[in-house]
C-alpha positions as CSV (number, residue, x, y, z in Angstrom):
1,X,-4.2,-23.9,-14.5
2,X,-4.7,-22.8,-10.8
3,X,-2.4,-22.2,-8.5
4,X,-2.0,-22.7,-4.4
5,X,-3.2,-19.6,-3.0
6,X,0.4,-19.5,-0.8
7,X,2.4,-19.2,-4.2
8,X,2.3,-15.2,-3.8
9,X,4.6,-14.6,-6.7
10,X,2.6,-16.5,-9.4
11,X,-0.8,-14.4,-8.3
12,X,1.2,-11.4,-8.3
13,X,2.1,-12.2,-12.1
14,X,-1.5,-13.3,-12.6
15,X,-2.8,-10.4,-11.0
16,X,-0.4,-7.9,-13.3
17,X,-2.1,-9.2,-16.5
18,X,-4.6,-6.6,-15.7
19,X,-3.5,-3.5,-17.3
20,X,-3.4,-0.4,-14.7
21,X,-3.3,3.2,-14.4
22,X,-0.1,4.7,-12.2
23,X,-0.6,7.0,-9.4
24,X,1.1,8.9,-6.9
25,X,-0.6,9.3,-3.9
26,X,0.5,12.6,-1.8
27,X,-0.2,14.2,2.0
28,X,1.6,15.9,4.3
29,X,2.5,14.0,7.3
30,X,1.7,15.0,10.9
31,X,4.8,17.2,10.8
32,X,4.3,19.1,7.5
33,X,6.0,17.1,5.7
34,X,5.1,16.2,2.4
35,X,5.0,12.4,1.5
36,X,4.1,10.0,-1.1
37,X,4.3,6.7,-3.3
38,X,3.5,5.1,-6.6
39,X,0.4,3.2,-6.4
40,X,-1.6,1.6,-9.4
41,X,-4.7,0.4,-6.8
42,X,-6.9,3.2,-7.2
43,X,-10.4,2.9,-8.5
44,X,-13.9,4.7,-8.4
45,X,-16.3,3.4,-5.6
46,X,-19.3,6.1,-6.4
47,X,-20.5,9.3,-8.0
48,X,-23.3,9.8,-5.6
49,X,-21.6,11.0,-3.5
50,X,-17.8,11.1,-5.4
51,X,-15.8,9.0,-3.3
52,X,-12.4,6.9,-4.7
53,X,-10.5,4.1,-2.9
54,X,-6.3,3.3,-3.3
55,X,-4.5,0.5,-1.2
56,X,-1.4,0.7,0.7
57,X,0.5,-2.2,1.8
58,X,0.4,-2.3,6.0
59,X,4.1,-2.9,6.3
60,X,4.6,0.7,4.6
61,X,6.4,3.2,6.7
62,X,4.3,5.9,5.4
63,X,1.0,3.9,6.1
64,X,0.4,5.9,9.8
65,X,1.3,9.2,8.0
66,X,-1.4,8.5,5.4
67,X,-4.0,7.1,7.7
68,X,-3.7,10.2,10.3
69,X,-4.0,13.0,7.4
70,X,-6.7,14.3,6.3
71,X,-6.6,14.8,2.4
72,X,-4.5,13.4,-0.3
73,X,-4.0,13.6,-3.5
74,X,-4.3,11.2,-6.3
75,X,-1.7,11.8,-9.0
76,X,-2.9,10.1,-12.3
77,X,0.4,10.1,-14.5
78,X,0.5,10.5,-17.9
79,X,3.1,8.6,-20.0
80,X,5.5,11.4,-19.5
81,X,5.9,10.8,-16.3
82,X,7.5,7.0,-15.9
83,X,10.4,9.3,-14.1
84,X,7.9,10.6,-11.3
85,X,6.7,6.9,-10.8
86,X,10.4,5.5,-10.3
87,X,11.1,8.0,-7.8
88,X,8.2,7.9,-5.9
89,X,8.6,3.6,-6.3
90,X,11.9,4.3,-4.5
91,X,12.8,4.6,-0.9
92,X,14.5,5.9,0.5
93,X,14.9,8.9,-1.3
94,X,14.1,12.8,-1.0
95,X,10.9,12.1,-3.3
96,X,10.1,15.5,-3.6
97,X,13.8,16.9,-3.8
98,X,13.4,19.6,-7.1
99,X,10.0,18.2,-8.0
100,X,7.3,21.0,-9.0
101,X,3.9,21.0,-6.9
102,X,1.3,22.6,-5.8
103,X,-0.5,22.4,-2.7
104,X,-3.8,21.2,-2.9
105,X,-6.7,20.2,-0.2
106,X,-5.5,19.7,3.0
107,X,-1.4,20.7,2.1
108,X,-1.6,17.8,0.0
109,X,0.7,17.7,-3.3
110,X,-0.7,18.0,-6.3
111,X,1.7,17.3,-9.7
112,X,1.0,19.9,-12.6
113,X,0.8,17.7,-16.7
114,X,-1.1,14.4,-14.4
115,X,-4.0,13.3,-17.0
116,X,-5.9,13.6,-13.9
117,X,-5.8,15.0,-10.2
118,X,-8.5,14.2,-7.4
119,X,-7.7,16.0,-3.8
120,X,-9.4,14.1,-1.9
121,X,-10.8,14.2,2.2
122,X,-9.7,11.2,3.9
123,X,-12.8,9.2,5.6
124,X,-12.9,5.6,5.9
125,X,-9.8,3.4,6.6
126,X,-10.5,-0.3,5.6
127,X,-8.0,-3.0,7.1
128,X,-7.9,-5.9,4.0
129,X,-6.0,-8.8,4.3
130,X,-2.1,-6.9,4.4
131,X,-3.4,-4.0,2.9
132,X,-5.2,-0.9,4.3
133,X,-7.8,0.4,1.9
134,X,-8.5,4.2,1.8
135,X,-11.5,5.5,0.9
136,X,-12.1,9.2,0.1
137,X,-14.3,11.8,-0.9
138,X,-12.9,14.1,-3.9
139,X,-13.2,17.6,-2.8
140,X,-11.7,18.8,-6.4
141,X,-10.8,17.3,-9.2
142,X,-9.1,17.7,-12.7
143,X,-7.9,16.7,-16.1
144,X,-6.2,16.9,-19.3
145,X,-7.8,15.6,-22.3
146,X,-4.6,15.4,-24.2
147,X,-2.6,14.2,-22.0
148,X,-2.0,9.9,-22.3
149,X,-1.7,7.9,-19.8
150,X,1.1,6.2,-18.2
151,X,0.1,2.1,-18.0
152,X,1.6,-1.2,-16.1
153,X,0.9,-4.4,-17.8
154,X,3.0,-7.2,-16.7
155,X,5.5,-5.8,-14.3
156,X,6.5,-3.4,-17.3
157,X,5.3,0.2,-18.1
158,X,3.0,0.6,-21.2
159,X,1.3,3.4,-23.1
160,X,-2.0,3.2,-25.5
161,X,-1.6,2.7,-28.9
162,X,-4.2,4.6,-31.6
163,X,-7.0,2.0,-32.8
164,X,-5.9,2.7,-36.7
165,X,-9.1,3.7,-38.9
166,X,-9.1,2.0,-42.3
């Protein structure tokens, strides 16, 4: 059932069978610019002290941007959203061309109707493997408790179904 660890393709599928969260990660470049791009690598690290980690591929043209600013934002979509994901899955493209946000810690853009928003100060750059692991401390934070989330399961997007009560 295992795999050589140089067939990158089949561990991407394997690795898709866990079910994520999407995320759009936001700053404002060096020169005030705002940038960003659909990630579904975020996770806690701690509550004591709050502090959250996201991944971002080292052969991104935004990965200098993001390491030299001081504060994103973490976008957590809700299943209304999948339109906000494609476009910020896209490039190149004016991402935030007639998109509404608001700026939160640092410039950074935060997305009103996300399930969840952390602004977050950027402290610790990790290099891992051909990724660059971001770890932050949230600042703020907030959520909607009626808003669903927007999944990825299997290189498709999913939504949560209701447990049915007998």
């Amino acid at each position: 059932m295992t795999q050589p660890q140089a067939d990158s393709r089949n561990l991407r599928n394997a690795l898709g069978r866990f079910a994520t969260g999407v995320a759009v990660v936001t700053a404002i470049d060096p020169d005030g610019h705002p940038i960003g791009l659909t990630v579904n690598s975020f996770s806690a690290v701690s509550l004591e002290p709050a502090l959250v980690l996201w991944c971002l591929d080292n052969a991104s043209h935004n990965l200098e941007a993001f390491r030299r600013a001081s504060h994103h934002a973490i976008n957590i979509l809700s299943v209304d959203q999948q339109d906000i994901s494609n476009r910020f899955a896209t490039w190149p493209a004016d991402r935030f061309a007639g998109l509404n946000w608001l700026p939160g810690a640092g410039g950074a853009p935060v997305f009103p109707e996300c399930c969840a928003t952390f602004e977050v100060a950027n402290e610790i750059k990790q290099a891992g493997g051909d990724h660059t692991i971001f770890i932050g401390r949230v600042e703020k934070f907030a959520e909607s408790e009626i808003l669903s989330p927007l999944l990825f399961h299997a290189g498709q997007y999913r939504k949560l179904a209701d447990a049915q009560e007998d």
